[in-house]
Every structure is written in structure tokens, then in C-alpha cells.
N, C-alpha and C positions, 0 to 999 in steps of 0.2 A: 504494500500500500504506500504509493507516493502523499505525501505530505506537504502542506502548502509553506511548513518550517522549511522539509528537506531541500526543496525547489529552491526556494528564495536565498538558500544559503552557499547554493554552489555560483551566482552568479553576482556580478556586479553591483551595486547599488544603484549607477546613474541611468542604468537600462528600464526601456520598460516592461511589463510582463509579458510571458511571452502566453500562448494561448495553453499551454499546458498549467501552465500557472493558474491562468484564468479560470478553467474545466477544474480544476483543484478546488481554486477556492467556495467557486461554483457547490459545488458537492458537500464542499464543509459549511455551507453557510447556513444548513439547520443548525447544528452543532453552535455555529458563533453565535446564534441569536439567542437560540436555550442558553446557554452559557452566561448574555447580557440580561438575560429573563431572571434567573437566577442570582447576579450580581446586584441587580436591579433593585429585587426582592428582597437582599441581605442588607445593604446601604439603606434601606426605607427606615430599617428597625434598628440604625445604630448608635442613635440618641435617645433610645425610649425602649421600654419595655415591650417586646410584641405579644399583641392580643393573637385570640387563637385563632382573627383571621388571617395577622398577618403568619402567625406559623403554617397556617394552609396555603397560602399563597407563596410560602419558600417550598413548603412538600410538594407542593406542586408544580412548580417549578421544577426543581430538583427531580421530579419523575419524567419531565418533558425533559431534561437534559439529558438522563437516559436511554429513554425512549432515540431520542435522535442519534447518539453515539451507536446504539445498535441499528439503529437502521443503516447509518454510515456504513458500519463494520460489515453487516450482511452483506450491503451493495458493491460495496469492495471486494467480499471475499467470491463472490458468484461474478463475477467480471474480466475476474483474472484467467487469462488463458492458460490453461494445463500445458505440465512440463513437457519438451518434443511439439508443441501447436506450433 
């Protein structure tokens, strides 16, 4: 599984993306957004005690962040062409 880390690190910083880059980030942007969902959620409650809706709204959260890393994962791993293709 290429990674929009591994990509961006092998190449220059003043270039721009290239479209494999692009198709990468493409694919992870469930992933970044659950992720901003979640942080999102955590920063609401970090001056205050959170009520129980906001601990539903991080659990929740928090399940939609998983939810999307496995969906990632699956889409990845059913994509990759077998060894000799």
C-alpha cells in the first residue's frame, strides 16, 4: 500500500504533485476527514467538562475513523495485483 507520506517523501518539495500523489490522497481523504471529525470532537471538550453528548459525538466519531481506515485497508488490499500478474 503506497502512502501519500511515502510518495511525498521521495520527491522534491518545489515540485508539484504528481497524479499518483493525487489518486493517493484521493483514496485517503475518508480517512483525513474522520480523522479532522475526531480532532474536531476532542478540541470542542478541552476547556470544559464533556457532557454525554459530547462523549457520543467523540465515540462517534472515533467509530467513523475506523470504519474508514478499514474501508481504506480492504480497498487496498483487493486492488493489489497478485504476485507473477
Amino acid at each position: 500500500m503506497t502512502t501519500v507520506r511515502m510518495l511525498t517523501a521521495v520527491g522534491a518539495p518545489e515540485r508539484e504533485p504528481t497524479a499518483a500523489e493525487l489518486d493517493a490522497i484521493e483514496q485517503e481523504m475518508p480517512v483525513i476527514t474522520a480523522a479532522l471529525d475526531v480532532l474536531d470532537a476532542e478540541i470542542s471538550v478541552l476547556d470544559r467538562t464533556p457532557s454525554e453528548l459530547d462523549e457520543q459525538r467523540i465515540r462517534r466519531a472515533r467509530r467513523r475513523l475506523l470504519a474508514a481506515r478499514r474501508d481504506l485497508a480492504n480497498r487496498t488490499t483487493t486492488e493489489r495485483p497478485e504476485v507473477g500478474a
